[in-house]
C-alpha positions in Angstrom: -25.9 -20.0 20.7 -26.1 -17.1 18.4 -23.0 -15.5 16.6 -23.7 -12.3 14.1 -27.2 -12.9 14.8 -27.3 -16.6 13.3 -28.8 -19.0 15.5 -27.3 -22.2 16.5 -24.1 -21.1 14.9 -20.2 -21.6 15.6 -17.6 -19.0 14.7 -14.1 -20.8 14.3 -10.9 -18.2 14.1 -7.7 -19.5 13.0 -5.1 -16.5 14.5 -2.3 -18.1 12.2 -4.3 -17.3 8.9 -6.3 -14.6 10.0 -9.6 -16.5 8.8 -12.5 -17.0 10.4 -15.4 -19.6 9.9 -19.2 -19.1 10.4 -20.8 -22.7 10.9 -24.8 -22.9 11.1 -26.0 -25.6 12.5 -29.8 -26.8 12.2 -30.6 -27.7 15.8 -29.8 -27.0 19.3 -28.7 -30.4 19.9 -26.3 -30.3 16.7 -25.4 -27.1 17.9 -24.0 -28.2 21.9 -22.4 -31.6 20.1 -20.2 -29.5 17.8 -19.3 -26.6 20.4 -18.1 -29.3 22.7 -15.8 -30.6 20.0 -14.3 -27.7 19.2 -13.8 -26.2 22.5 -11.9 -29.2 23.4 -10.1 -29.4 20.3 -9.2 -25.3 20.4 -8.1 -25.9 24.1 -5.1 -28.2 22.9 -1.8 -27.1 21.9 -0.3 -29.8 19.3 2.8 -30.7 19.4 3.2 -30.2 15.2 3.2 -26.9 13.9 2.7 -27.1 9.4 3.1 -23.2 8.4 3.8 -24.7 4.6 3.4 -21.7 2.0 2.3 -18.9 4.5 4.4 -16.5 2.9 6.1 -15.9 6.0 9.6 -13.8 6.6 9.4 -15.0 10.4 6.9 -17.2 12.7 3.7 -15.2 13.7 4.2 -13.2 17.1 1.4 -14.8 19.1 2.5 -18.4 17.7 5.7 -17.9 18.9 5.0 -16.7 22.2 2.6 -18.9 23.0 3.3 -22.2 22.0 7.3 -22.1 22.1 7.5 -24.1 25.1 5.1 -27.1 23.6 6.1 -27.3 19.4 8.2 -30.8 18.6 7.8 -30.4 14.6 8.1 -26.6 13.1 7.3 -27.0 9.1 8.6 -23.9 7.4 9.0 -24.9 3.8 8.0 -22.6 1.4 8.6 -19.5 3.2 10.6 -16.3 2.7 12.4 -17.2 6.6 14.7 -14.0 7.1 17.7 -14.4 9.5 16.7 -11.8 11.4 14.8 -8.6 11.6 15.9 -5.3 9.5 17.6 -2.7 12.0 15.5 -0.1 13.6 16.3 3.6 13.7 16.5 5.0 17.3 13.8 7.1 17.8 11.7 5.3 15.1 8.0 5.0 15.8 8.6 1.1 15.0 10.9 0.6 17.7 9.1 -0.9 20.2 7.1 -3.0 17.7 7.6 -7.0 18.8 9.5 -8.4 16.3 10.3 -12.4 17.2 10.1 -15.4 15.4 13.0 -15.3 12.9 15.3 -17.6 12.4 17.5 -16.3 14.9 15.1 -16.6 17.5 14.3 -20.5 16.7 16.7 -21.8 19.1 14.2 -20.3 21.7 11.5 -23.6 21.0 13.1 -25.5 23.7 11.7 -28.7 22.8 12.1 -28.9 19.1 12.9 -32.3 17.2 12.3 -31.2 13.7 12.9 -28.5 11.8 12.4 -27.6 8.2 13.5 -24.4 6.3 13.4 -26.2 2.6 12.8 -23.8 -0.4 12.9 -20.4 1.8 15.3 -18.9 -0.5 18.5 -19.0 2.1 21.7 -18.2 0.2 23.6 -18.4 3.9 23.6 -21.3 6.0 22.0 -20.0 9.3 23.7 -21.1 11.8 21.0 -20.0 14.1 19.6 -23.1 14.4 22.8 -25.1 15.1 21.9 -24.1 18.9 18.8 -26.3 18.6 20.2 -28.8 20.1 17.3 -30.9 21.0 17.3 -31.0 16.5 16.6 -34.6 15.7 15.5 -34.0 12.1 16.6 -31.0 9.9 15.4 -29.7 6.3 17.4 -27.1 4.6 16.5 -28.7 0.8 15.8 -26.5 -2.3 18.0 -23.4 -1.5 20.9 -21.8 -2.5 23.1 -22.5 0.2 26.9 -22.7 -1.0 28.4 -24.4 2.0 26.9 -26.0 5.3 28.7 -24.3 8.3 30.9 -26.0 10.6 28.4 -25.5 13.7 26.4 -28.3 12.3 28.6 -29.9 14.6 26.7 -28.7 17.7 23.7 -30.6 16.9 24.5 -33.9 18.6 21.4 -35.6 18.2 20.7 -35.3 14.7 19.4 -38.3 13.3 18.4 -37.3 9.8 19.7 -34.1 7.4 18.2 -33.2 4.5 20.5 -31.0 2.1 19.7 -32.0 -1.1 18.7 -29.2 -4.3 21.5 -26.7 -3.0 25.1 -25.3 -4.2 26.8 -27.6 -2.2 30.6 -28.5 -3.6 32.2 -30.1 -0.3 30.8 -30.8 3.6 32.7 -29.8 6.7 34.5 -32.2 8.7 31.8 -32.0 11.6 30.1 -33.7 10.1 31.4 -36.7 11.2 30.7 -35.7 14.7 27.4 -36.2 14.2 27.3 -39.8 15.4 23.8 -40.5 16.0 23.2 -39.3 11.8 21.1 -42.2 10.5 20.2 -40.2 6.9 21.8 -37.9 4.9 20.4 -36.7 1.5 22.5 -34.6 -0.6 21.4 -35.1 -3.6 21.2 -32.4 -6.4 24.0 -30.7 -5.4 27.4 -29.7 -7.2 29.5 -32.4 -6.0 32.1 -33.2 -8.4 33.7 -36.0 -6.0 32.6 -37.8 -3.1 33.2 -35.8 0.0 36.0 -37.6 1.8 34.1 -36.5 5.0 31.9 -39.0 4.5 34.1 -41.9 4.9 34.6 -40.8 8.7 30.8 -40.8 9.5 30.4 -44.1 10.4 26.6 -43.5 11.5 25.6 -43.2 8.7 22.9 -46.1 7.2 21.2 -44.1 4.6 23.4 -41.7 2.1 21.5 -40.2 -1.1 23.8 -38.6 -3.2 22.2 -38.5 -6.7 22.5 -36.2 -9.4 26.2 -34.6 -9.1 28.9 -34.8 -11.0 30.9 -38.0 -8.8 32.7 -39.9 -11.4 34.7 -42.3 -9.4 33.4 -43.8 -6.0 36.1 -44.1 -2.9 38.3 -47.1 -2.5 37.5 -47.3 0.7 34.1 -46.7 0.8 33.6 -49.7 2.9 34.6 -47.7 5.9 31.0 -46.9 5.7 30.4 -49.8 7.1 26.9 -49.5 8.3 25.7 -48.2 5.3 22.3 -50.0 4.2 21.3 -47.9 1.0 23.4 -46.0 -1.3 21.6 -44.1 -3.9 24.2 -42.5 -6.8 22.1 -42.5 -9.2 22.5 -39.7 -12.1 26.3 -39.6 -11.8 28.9 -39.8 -14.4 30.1 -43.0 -12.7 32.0 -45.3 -15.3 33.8 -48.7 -15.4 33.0 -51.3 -13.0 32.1 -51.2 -9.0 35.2 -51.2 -6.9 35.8 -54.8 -5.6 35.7 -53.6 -2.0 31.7 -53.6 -2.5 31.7 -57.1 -0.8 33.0 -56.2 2.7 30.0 -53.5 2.9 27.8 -57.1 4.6 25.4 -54.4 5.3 24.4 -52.6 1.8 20.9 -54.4 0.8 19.9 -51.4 -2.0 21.6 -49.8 -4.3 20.4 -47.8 -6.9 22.9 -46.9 -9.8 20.8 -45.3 -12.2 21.9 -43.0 -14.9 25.2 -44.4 -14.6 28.0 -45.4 -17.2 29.0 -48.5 -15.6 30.0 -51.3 -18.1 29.3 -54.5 -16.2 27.4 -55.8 -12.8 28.2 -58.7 -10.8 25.8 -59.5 -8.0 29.2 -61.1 -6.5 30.9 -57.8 -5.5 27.6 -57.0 -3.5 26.9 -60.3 -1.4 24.2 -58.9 0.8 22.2 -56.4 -1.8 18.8 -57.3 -1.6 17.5 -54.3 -4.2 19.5 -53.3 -7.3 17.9 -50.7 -9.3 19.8 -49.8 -12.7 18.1 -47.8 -15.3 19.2 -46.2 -18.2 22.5 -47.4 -17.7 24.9 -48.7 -19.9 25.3 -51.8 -18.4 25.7 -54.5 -21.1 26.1 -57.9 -19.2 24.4 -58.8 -15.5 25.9 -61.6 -13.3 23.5 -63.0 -11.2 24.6 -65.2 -8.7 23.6 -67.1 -5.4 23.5 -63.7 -2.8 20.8 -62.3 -0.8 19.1 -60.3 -3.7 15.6 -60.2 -4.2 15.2 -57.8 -6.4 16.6 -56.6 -9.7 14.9 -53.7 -11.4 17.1 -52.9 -14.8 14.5 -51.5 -17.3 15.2 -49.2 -20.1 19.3 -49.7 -20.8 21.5 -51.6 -22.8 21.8 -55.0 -21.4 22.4 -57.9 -23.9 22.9 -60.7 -21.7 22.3 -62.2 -17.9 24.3 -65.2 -17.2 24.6 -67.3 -14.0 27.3 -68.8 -12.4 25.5 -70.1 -9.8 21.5 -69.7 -9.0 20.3 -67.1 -7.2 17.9 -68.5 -4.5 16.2 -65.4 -3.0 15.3 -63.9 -6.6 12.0 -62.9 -6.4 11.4 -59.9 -8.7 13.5 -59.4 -12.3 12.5 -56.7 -14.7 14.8 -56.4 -17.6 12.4 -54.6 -20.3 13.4 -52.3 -22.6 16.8 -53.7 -23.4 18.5 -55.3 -26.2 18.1 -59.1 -25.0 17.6 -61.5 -27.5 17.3 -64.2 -25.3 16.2 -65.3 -21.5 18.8 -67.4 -19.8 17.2 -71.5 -19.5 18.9 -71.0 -15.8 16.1 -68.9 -14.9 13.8 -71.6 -14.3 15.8 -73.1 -12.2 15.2 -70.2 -9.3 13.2 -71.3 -6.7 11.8 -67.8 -5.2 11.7 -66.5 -8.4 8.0 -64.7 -9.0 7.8 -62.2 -11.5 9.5 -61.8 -14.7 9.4 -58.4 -17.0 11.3 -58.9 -20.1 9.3 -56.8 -22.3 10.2 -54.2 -25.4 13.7 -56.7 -25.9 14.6 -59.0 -29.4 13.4 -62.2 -27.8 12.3 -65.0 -30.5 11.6 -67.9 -27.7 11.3 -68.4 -24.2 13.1 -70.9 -22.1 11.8 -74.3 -22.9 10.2 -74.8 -19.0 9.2 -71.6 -18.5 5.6 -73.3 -18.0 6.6 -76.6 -16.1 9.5 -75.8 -14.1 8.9 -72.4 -12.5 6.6 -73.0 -9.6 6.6 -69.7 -7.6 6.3 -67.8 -11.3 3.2 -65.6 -11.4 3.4 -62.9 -13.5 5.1 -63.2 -17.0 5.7 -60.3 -19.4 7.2 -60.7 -22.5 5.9 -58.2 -24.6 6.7 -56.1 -27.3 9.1 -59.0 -28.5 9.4 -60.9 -31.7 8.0 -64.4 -30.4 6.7 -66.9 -32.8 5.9 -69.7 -30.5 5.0 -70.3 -26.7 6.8 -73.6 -25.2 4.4 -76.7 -25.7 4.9 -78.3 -22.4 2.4 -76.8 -19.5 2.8 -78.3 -16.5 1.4 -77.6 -12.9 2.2 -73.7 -13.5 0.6 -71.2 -11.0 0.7 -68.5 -13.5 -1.5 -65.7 -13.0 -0.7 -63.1 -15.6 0.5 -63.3 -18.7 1.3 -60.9 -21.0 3.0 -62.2 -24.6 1.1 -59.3 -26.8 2.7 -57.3 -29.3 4.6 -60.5 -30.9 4.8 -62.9 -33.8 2.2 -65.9 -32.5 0.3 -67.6 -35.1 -0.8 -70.5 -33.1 -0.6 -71.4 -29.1 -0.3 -74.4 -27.3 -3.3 -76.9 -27.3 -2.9 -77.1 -23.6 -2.2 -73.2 -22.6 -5.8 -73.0 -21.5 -6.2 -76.6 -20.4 -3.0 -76.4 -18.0 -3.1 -72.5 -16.7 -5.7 -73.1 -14.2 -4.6 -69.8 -11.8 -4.3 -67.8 -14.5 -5.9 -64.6 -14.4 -5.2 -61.8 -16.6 -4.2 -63.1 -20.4 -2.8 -60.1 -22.7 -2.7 -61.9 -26.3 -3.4 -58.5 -28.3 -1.4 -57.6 -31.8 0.0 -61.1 -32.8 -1.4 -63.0 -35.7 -3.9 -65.2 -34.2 -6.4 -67.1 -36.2 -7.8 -69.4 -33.4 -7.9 -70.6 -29.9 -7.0 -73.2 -28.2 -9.8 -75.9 -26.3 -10.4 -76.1 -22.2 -11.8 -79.4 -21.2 -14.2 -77.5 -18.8 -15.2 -73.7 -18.9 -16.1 -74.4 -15.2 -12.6 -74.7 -14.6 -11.4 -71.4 -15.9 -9.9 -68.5 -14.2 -9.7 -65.9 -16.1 -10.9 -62.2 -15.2 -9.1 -60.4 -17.9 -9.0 -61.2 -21.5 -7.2 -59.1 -23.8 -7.3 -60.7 -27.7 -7.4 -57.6 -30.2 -5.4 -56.8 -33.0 -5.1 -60.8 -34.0 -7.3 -62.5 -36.9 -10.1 -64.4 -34.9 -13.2 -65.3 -36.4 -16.3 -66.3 -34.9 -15.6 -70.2 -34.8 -12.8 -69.3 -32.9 -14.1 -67.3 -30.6 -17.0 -69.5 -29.7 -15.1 -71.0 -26.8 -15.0 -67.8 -25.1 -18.7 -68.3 -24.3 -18.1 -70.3 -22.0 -15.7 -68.0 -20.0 -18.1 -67.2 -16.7 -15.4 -65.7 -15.0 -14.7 -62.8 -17.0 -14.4 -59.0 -15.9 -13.1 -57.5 -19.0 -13.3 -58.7 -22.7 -11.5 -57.1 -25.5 -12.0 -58.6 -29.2 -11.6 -55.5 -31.0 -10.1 -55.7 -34.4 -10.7 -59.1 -35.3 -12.3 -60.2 -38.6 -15.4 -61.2 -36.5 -18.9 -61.1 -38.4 -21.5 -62.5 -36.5 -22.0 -63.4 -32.7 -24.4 -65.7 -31.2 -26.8 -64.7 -29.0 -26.4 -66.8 -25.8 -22.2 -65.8 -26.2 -23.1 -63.3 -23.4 -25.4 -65.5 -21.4 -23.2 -67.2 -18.7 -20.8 -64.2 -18.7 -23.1 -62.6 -15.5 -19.7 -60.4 -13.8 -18.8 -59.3 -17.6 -18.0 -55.0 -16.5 -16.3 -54.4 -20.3 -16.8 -55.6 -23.5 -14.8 -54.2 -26.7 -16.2 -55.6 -29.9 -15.1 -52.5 -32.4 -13.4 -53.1 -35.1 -14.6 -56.2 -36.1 -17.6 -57.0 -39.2 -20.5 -56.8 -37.1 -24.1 -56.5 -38.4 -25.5 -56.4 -35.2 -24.5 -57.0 -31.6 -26.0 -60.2 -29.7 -29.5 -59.9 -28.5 -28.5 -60.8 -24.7 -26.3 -57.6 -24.9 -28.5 -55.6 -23.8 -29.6 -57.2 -21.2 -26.5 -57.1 -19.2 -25.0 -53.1 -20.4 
């Protein structure tokens, strides 16, 4: 009950930091609970070991002694892991010091599944640990290892290796031995071709090879035939994909990022679900009825989507920051399709049924464009957000408001603005978010907004507003933010206070 004369107190010892904890407890009864919790606790030997940033050269002695029968997860990233210990003089007074727990003597945890020795420093692949053959899972990222040694070979059930941040310029050929290899991640390495090695592991379902210096993919990459994802993003690749790209029926995500590929045709990959393409150059995109879901091509050169035929599993299509000047009318033909980002491109119109024909659309953003005028025909739209600020408006559709009855979140800041359009009944509205700066609204044409219950946020800053009636507030009772600077105001309403 007492520990260094403190009553009711708990000293807790962690033999892997060499810290201890003094924890004083105010009764008796709080004193037994916690004792029994942390004699139980300290009585267990986990199964996971996490010596992260320990500044070790080799596992503590009495950890390794003790628990190398029962560890299944050894985390050793962030270390300074030393193959094995420095020689010893015979006759030395350190001779018959203990010295265990390098990486030589890993093999010794009998019952290890994962392993990882990321940013230790290694300049040599140790080889050590290639007679861990229980090794499911293996981390050897953010080293300087040159080459990966052929013993790899030994480790038979190696589902997942992690490589990637080395010196790596070529992989042995056993790796393709490996046939239970699910994920291999190589990224960040000095590959200046794709390791032909590769095309004989036909395991593998996950391959990340980013950031190297590949500037032609294999014609017959397709012998990776259960590849799912292929990540090659921030390679030199140029041209167009090989055609072979539609016998892979298994790839559903690609990501081709930082490429200098010239065209994409959603034909040559029939069964991608996610394309990601950023900052590529990438001028036209095909889309075309396959399995994708997904297209995420921000911040590149694109000038123009067509369709051949419609995409029917389209869900998700952000295009912004390119150099559209239009959205294909075809679009609203997509049944699945849900979300639309076409923002920071040269658009001057939408497609004409944007707001009748697009049932499953619920988030629109076309901002940062050069739009002078939403379509007039609202129709049955399930809209939620919509986001047309940083444009050209001057005027918006009587019926905007009228028609977008699930729309939430309305972003009309920076266009030119001088009023708003009528709702038939307030009590109908949706809206939480409101978002009308940067335009010319006066007070007449912001009177409607009183009627707005719904609101969350409001923002009317820098408006030429003057005066505000003092019920405008009243039946706004969930309003959270209000931003009324920038305008002419003499004085804010008097039910302001009331509610900030």
């Amino acid at each position: 009950g007492a520990s260094d004369g403190v009553q009711n107190a708990v000293r807790i010892y962690s033999e892997v930091q060499k810290v201890s904890v003094l924890i004083a407890f105010n009764s008796w009864t709080q004193y037994t609970t916690w004792f029994r919790k942390a004699s139980t606790m300290t009585s267990r030997k986990s199964d996971e070991l996490n010596l992260t940033s320990c500044c070790l050269e080799n596992v503590p002695d009495h950890v390794f002694i003790h628990w190398y029968k029962h560890i299944h997860t050894l985390n050793l990233g962030r270390n300074f892991m030393r193959k094995q210990a420095d020689p010893v003089p015979y006759g030395s007074s350190r001779e018959m010091e203990l010295t265990v727990g390098f990486i030589c003597d890993l093999p010794k945890f009998s019952h290890l599944r994962n392993l990882t020795l990321s940013d230790n420093e290694l300049a040599v692949f140790p080889t050590h640990i290639c007679n861990i053959t229980t090794l499911k899972s293996l981390n050897l990222s953010q080293n300087f290892l040159t080459e990966v040694s052929g013993e790899i070979g030994n480790l038979k059930r190696l589902e997942n290796l992690s490589l990637h941040s080395n010196e790596l310029t070529d992989l042995p050929r056993q790796i393709s031995l490996l046939h239970r290899l699910v994920i291999l991640t190589v990224s960040f390495n000095c590959f200046s071709s794709f390791p032909d090695v590769l095309l004989r592991s036909h395991s593998i379902k996950s391959l990340v090879i980013s950031g190297n210096k590949i500037s032609k993919l294999p014609e017959d990459l397709n012998k990776m035939f259960k590849l799912e994802k292929l990540d090659v993003r921030l390679n030199p690749i140029s041209g167009f994909l090989p055609a072979y790209f539609n016998l892979m029926t298994n790839l559903n995500q690609l990501d081709i990022t930082h490429t200098e590929l010239d065209k994409f045709d959603t034909n040559n990959t029939p069964s991608l679900q996610l394309l990601v393409c950023n900052s590529t150059t990438v001028r036209a995109l095909a889309l075309n009825d396959t399995d994708l879901s997904e297209v995420i091509m921000s911040s590149g050169s694109l000038q123009t989507i067509t369709m051949e035929t419609l995409s029917k599993n389209l869900v998700t299509l952000d295009v912004s920051r390119n150099a559209l000047k239009e959205l294909p009318e075809d679009l609203c033909d997509l049944p699945a399709l849900k979300e639309i980002n076409a923002s920071r491109n040269f658009l001057t119109h939408l497609p004409a049924r944007v707001f009748w024909h697009m049932r499953s659309l619920v988030k629109l953003n076309v901002s940062a464009n050069q739009i002078k005028e939403l379509p007039d025909r609202i129709d049955r739209c399930l809209l939620e957000q919509l986001d047309a600020s940083q444009n050209r408006l001057t005027t918006l559709p009587m019926t905007l408001l009228l028609r977008l009855t699930s729309l939430q979140e309305l972003n009309l800041s920076c266009n030119q603005l001088t009023e708003l359009p009528l709702t038939s009944d307030p009590q109908d509205m949706s809206i939480l978010h409101l978002f009308l700066s940067n335009n010319r609204l006066t007070e007449s044409a912001v009177a409607t907004i009183a009627g707005y219950h719904t609101l969350v946020m409001l923002d009317l800053s820098h408006n030429v507003i003057t005066n505000m009636a003092d019920h405008f507030f009243a039946k706004m009772r969930d309003l959270e933010f209000v931003n009324l600077s920038g305008n002419f105001l003499t004085h804010l309403p008097s039910r302001v206070s009331t509610y900030y």
